[in-house]
N, C-alpha and C positions, 0 to 999 in steps of 0.2 A: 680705210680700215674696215669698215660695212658699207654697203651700199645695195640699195634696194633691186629686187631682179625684176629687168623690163616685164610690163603687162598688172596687171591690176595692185600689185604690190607697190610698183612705183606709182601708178597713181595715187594710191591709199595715201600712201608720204607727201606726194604733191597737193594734195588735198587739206594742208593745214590751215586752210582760211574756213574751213568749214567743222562750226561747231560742236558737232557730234557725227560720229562714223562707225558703222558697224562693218568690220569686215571678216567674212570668211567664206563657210558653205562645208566644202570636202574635206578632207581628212588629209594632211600632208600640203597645204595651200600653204602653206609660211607664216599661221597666223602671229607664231609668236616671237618670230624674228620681227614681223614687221611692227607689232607692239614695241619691242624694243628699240630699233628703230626710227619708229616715229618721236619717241621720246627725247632719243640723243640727238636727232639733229636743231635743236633746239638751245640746246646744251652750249654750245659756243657764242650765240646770237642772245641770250638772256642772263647768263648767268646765275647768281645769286636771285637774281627772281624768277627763273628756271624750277618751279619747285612741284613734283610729279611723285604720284601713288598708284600702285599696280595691283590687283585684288583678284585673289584666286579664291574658290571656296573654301578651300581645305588647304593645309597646310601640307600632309602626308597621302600621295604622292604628289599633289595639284602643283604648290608653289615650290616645290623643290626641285620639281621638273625646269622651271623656266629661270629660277634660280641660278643650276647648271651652266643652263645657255647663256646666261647672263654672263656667268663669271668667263666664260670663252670670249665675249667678244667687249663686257666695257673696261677689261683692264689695259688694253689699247689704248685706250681713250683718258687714260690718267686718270680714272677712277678708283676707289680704293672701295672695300668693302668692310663695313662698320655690322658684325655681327648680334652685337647688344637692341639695337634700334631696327635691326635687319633694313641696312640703308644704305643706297651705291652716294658717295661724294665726290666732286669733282673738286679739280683746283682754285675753278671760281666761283665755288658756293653753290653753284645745282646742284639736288638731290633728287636721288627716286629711292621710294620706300617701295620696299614690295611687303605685303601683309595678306593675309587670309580674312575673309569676312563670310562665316559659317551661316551664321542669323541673321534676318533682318534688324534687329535689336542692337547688333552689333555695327552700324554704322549711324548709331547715336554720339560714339565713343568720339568721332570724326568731327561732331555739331563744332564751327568754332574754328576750326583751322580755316589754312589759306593755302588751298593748289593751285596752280598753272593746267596742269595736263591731269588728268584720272581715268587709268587702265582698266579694263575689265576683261581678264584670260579667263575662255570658256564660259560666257557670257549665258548661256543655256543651262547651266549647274543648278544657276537661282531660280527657285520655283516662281516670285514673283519678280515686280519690278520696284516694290517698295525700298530695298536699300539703295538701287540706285536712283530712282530720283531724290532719295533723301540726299546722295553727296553732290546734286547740283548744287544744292546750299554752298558748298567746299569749294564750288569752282569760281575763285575769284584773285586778285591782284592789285597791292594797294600800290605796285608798278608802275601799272597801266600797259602790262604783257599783253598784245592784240590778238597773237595764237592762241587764246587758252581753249581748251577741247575737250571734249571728252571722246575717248577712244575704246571699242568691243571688238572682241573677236570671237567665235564660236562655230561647233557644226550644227545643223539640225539632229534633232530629239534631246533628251533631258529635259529633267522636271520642269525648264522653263522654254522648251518649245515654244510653246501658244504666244505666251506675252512678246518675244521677242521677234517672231514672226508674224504679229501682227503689228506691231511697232516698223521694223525694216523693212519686210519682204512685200506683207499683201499691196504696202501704200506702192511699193515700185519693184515688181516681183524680177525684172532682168540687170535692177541696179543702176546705175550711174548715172540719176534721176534722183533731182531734189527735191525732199518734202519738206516743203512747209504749211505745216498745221497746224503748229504750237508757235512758243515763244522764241523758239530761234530755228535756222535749220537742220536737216538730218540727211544721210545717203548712205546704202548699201552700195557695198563693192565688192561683188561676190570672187569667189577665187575657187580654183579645182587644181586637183594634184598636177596637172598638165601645166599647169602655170608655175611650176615650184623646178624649172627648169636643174639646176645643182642638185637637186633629190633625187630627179629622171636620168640624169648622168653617172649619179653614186649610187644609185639601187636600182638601177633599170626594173626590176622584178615588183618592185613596191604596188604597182597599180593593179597588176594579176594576184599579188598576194590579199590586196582587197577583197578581190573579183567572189576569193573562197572564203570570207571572214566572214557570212551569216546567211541570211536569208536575202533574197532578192529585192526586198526594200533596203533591208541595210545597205547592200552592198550601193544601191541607187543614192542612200543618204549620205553616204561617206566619200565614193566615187564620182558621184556628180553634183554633190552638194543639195542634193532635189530635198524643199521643204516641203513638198504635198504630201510626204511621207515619213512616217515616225517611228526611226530605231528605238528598239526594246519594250513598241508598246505593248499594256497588258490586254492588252484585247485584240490579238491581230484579225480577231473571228470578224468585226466588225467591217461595214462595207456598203458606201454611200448610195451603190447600186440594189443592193439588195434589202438594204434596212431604211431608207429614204423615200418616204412617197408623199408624191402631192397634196395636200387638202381633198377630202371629199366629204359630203354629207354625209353624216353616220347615222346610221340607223336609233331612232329613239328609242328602240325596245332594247338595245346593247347598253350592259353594264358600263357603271360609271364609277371612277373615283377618283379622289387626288391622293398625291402623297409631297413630303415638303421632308427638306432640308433646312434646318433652323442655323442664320448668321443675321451678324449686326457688323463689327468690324469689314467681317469677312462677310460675302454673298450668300442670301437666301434662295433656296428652289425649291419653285412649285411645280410640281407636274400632274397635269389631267390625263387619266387614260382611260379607254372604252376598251373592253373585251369582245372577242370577236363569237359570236354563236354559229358560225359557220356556214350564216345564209348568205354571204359574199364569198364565193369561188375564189377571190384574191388572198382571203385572208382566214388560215383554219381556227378551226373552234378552239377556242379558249385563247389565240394571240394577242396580245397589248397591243394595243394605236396607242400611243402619246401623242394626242391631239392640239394639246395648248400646253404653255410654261409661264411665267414668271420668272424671271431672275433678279434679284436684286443687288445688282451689280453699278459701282458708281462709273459713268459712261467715260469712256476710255481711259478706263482703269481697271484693268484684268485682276478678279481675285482681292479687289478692295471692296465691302458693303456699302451701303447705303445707308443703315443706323439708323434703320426706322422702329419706330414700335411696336410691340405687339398689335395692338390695337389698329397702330395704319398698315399693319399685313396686314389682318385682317377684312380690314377695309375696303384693300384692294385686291384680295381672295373674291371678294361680293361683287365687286363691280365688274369683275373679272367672268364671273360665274352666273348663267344669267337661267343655265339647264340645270336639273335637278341633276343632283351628284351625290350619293352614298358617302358616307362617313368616310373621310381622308385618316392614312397611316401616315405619323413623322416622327422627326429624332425623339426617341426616348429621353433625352434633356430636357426638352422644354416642359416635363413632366413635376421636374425638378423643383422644391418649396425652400424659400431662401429666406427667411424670414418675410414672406409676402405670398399674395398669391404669384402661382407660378406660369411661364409664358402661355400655358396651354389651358387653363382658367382663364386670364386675360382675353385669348382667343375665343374662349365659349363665350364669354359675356357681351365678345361684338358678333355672335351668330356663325362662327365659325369652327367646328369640333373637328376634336380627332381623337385616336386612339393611339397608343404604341406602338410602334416597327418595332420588327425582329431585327435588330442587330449585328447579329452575328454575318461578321464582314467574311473568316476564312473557315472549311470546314470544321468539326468535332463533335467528338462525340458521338460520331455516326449520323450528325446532322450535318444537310445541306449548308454551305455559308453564302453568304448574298451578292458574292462576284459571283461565284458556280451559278446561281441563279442565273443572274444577267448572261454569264455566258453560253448557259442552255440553251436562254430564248434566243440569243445570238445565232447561233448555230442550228436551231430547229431541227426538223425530223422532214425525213423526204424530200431535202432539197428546198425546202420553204422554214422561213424564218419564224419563229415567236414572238417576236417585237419589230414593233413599225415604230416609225418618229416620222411625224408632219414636217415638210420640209421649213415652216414656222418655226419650229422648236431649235433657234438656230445654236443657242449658248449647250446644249447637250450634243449636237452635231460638231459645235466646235471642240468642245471641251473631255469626252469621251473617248477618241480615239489617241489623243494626247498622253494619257494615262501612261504612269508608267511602273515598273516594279519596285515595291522599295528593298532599300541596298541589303536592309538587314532581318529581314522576313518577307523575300522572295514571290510567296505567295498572296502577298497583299498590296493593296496598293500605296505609293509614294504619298500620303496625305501632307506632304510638303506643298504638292503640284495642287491645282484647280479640280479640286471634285466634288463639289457642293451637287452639281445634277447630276453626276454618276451615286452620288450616296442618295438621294433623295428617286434615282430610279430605282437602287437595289430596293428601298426600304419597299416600295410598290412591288417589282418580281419575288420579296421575300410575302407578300398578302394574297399573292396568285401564284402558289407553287407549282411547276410544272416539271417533268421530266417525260424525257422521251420512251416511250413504251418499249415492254420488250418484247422482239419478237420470237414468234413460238418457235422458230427453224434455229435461232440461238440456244434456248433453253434445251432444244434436242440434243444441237452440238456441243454442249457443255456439257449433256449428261453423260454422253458417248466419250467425249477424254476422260469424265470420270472415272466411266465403267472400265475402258480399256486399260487405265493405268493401274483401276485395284486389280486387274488379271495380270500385271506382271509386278503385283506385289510393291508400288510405288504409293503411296501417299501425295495422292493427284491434287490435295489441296495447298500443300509445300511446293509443289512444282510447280 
């Protein structure tokens, strides 16, 4: 009734001895035929202890997508569908629940059950990886089911790019290579529309109709699954070549300062940057070097804090900081009095001050906002950059170009996703504002539409 199409798809299915599986990459690879799938062939061989949940972010349009496809291919298979519980049943006791899980908060609700198998469609939606390792918990069998698994599928970019691509890809970037580094193991089984052979037969046109869906990273992330590259990021200005330099001794007479993004749960960032006076040919007058960071990040756990104290940042601000450095700018929170002193007192009392950032994330009011900043220096003037980053400063190299827009104010960024050192860079570009100058042959050229449109009686500033 299904059955899996030769080439990475079939392996993925043959692969049930192996605990956890991420498969996808391109757009149109079969991710969520073969989640389905995987699921049912299981279904005859377990039964009643067959018991499987399938998790899309959203509910409208996310899991009503796969839903559909659902109902196309398990009513073959004598399943029925239970709308109340949103649950496919079989005749002998398997089930799959397909449910939506929006928050991380929301796979609390889950603490407590007992699955066999746990699906995750578009795997890249969730900014971290916090709900799902919470439902490894869920993944158990008072049976003694020897397949139980957990099973991903997803393209690159989405708020959860990073985590997910460091987790499957970096540890085995060509796939069908086991890792093991944790508790149990793991493998990527990447797949491209070329492998989805029934798709290439029914819309021959689908792959060229990619070709023109965006920009040439897109079309590279969709069409060939490529994770080096991140559709719909908000910075495409950004560019390892150009913004990425070696360590060098910086000049001690070059300004100095820090700025910090204040997290406990969630990751702290510190970052040091020197100002450039223009006595280095490399780098023009007034450019940031981000010379050093901190990140407070619990180690291999993207987007989870470390819960330390004011006082132990502070701490390790000092031992960190060994050059004389000018008064650091950071999140105006830690300003905050809660009945106590508040996190940015705590820091002065262990030797470490600051002052307020400018906050202001998107423009108004006729003022700059603090992505425009960052994207200024991005983009520089004459072909040279405004901002350096030390090829050291690895968590803002990683975590930067990742960014992405969010759904529902466009102009901002997704603060679902990893941006503790994108916020803790703007707070710094918004303490050294720069803009690129204008030039005099501009200001001519603008006078001259002016002039010429008030001679044929147009209002050249509506135009």
């Amino acid at each position: 009734m299904w059955s899996p199409q030769p080439g990475p798809q079939a392996d993925a299915i043959a692969a049930d001895w192996c605990p956890e599986l991420f498969f996808g990459g391109a757009r149109g690879g079969g991710k969520s035929d073969y989640l389905l799938g995987d699921f049912l062939q299981d279904v005859p061989k377990y039964g009643g202890a067959w018991r499987g949940i399938l998790f899309r972010r959203t509910y409208e349009p996310e899991l009503k997508e796969i839903l559909l496809r659902s109902q196309e291919l398990y009513p073959q298979t004598g399943a029925t569908w239970h709308e109340k519980d949103k649950t496919w049943r079989w005749p002998n006791g398997a089930f799959l629940r397909l449910q939506y899980l929006e928050r991380e908060q929301d796979a609390s609700r889950y603490q407590g059950q007992q699955f066999t198998w746990i699906g995750w469609d578009e795997l890249t939606q969730w900014p971290s990886d916090v709900a799902y390792r919470m439902m490894f918990a869920c993944l158990r069998s008072a049976a003694g089911v020897a397949t139980k698994r957990v099973r991903g599928a997803g393209n690159p970019g989405g708020p959860g790019h990073q985590w997910v691509k460091g987790r499957f890809i970096d540890p085995a970037p060509r796939g069908f290579e086991l890792i093991n580094d944790g508790p149990w193991e793991r493998i990527f089984i990447p797949s491209r529309v070329q492998d989805n052979a029934i798709l290439m037969a029914s819309d021959p046109d689908y792959a060229a109709r990619l070709q023109g869906a965006g920009s040439a990273e897109l079309v590279r992330a969709w069409l060939e699954g490529d994770w080096s590259v991140v559709s719909g990021a908000y910075f495409p200005e950004w560019s390892p070549d150009r913004h990425v330099v070696e360590p060098f001794e910086i000049p001690q007479h070059w300004a100095r300062f820090r700025s910090m993004d204040w997290g406990s749960a969630r990751p702290f960032s510190v970052g040091w940057h020197a100002v450039s006076d223009g006595s280095d040919s490399r780098f023009p007058r007034g450019a940031l070097i981000r010379y050093r960071e901190w990140y407070g990040m619990k180690p291999g756990s993207p987007n989870v804090g470390l819960k330390l104290t004011a006082e132990a940042v502070a701490q390790g601000i000092r031992e960190r900081e060994p050059e004389r450095v000018g008064m650091g700018v950071a999140d105006p929170a830690i300003f905050a009095e809660d009945g106590g002193p508040s996190i940015a007192q705590r820091m002065a009392g262990a030797g470490v001050l600051w002052r307020r950032a400018d906050n202001k994330r998107v423009p108004g009011a006729g003022a700059m906002g603090g992505w425009d900043a960052v994207r200024a220096r991005l983009v520089g003037e004459d072909g040279k950059p405004m901002l350096y980053v030390f090829s050291t400063c690895r968590d803002l190299i990683r975590t930067l170009p990742a960014l992405q827009h969010d759904t529902l104010r466009p102009e901002d960024v997704d603060t679902d996703g990893e941006d503790h050192a994108a916020d803790e860079l703007r707070y710094a570009c918004m303490s050294r504002p720069w803009v690129p100058a204008v030039k005099k042959a501009d200001v001519v050229q603008i006078s001259d539409y002016g002039r010429n449109k008030r001679k044929a009686g147009v209002d050249w500033r509506v135009a």
